[in-house]
TORKOL-4160 file (C-alpha; in steps of 0.2 Angstrom, whole numbers, padded with zeros to 4 digits, m for minus):
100
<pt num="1" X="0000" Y="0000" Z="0000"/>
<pt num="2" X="0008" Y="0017" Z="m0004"/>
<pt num="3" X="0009" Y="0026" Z="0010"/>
<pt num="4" X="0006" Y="0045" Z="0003"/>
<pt num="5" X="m0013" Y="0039" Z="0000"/>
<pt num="6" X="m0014" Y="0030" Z="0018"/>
<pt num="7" X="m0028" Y="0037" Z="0031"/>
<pt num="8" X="m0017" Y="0033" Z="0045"/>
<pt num="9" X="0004" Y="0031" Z="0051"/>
<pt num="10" X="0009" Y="0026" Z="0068"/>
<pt num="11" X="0021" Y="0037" Z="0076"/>
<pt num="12" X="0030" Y="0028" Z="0089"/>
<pt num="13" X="0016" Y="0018" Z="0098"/>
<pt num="14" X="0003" Y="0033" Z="0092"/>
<pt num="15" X="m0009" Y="0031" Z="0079"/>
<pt num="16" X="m0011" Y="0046" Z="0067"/>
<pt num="17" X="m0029" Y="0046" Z="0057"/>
<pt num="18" X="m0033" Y="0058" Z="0045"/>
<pt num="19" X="m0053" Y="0058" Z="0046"/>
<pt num="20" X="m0066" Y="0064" Z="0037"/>
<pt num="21" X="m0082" Y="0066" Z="0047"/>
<pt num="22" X="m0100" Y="0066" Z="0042"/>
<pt num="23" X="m0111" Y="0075" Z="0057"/>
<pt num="24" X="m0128" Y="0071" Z="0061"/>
<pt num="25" X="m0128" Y="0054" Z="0053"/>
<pt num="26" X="m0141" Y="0044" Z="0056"/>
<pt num="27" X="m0128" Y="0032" Z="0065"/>
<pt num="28" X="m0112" Y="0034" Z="0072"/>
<pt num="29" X="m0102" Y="0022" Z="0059"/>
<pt num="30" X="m0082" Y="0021" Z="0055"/>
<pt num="31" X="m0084" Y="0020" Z="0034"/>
<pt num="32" X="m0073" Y="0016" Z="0021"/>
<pt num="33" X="m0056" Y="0027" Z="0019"/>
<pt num="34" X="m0059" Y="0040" Z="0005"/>
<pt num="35" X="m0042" Y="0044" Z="m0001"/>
<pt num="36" X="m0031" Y="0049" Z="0013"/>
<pt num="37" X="m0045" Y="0051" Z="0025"/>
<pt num="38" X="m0057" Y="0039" Z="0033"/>
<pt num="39" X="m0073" Y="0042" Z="0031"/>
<pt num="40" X="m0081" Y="0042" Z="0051"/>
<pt num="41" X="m0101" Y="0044" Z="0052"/>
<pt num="42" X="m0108" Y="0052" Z="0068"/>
<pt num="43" X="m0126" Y="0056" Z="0076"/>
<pt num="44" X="m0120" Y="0075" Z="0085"/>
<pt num="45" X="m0125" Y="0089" Z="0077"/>
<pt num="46" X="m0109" Y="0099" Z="0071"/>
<pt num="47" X="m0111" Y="0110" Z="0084"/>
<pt num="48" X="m0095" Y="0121" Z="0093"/>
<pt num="49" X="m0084" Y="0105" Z="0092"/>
<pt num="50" X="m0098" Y="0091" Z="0099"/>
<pt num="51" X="m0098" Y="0082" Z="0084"/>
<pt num="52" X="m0081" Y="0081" Z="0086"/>
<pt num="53" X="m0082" Y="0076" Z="0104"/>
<pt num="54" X="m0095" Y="0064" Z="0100"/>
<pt num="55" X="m0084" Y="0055" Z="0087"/>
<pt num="56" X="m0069" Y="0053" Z="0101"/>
<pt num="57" X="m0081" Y="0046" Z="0114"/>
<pt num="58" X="m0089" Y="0033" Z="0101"/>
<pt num="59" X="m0071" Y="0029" Z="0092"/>
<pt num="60" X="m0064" Y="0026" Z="0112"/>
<pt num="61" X="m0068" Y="0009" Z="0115"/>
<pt num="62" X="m0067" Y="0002" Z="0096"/>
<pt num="63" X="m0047" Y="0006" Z="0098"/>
<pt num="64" X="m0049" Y="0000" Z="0117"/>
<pt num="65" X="m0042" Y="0016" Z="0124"/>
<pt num="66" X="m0049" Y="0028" Z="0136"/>
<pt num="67" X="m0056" Y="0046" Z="0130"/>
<pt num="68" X="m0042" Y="0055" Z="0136"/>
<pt num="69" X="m0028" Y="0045" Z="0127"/>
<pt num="70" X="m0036" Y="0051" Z="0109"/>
<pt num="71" X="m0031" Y="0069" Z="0104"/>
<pt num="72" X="m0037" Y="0081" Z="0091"/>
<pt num="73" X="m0024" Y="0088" Z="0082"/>
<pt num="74" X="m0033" Y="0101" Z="0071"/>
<pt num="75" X="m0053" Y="0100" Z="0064"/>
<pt num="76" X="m0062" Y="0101" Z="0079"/>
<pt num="77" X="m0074" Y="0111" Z="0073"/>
<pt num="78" X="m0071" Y="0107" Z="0054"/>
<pt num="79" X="m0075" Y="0089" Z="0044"/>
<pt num="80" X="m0058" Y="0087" Z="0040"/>
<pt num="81" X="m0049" Y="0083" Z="0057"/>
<pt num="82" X="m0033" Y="0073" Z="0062"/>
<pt num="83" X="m0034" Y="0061" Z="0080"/>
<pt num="84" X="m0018" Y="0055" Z="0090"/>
<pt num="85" X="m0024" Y="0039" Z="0097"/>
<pt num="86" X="m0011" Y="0035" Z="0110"/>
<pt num="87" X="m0004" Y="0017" Z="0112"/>
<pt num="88" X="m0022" Y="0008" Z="0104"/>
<pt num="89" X="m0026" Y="m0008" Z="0110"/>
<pt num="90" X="m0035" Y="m0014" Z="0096"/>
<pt num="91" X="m0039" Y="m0007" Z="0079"/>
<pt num="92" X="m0055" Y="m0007" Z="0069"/>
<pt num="93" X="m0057" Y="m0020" Z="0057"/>
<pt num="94" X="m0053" Y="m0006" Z="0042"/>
<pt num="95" X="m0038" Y="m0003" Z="0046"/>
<pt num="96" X="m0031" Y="m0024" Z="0045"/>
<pt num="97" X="m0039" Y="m0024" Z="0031"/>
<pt num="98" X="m0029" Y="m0009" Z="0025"/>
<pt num="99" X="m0012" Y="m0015" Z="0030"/>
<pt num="100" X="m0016" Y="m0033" Z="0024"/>
């Protein structure tokens, strides 16, 4: 897989995920990677940032790691965001299927 066109790297132990978020979905859903961004549905309103809030609690416990190891880099309050996940425990079935 060529890297430039990857949704995510690891840096050291962190997991860097370009995403681009859908707001007031009709579910929260982790979608298919569209270019160098995975596509990440949630039910939030895109509302001062609590889409984006919202999208971090929901994505938590699907890398096994607590709300405070995931960090927004930039996008908080745009569709287009970056999230350090710190040290994942486990990853989302889209990304094995993207490294395999």
């Amino acid at each position: 897989m060529n890297t430039a066109d990857a949704f995510f790297r690891w840096d050291g132990d962190v997991l860097v995920v370009n995403i681009l978020g859908k707001p007031a979905a009709s579910k929260d859903a982790i979608g298919k990677p569209k270019g160098a961004q995975l596509k990440v549905s949630v039910t939030a309103a895109p509302q001062a940032g609590k889409a984006t809030d919202h999208m971090v609690r929901f994505l938590a416990p699907l890398f096994g790691v607590p709300v405070r190891d995931i960090e927004v880099v930039f996008g908080r309050e745009n569709i287009n965001k970056q999230l350090r996940i710190k040290a994942p425990k486990k990853l989302p079935a889209v990304f094995t299927q993207a490294t395999g």
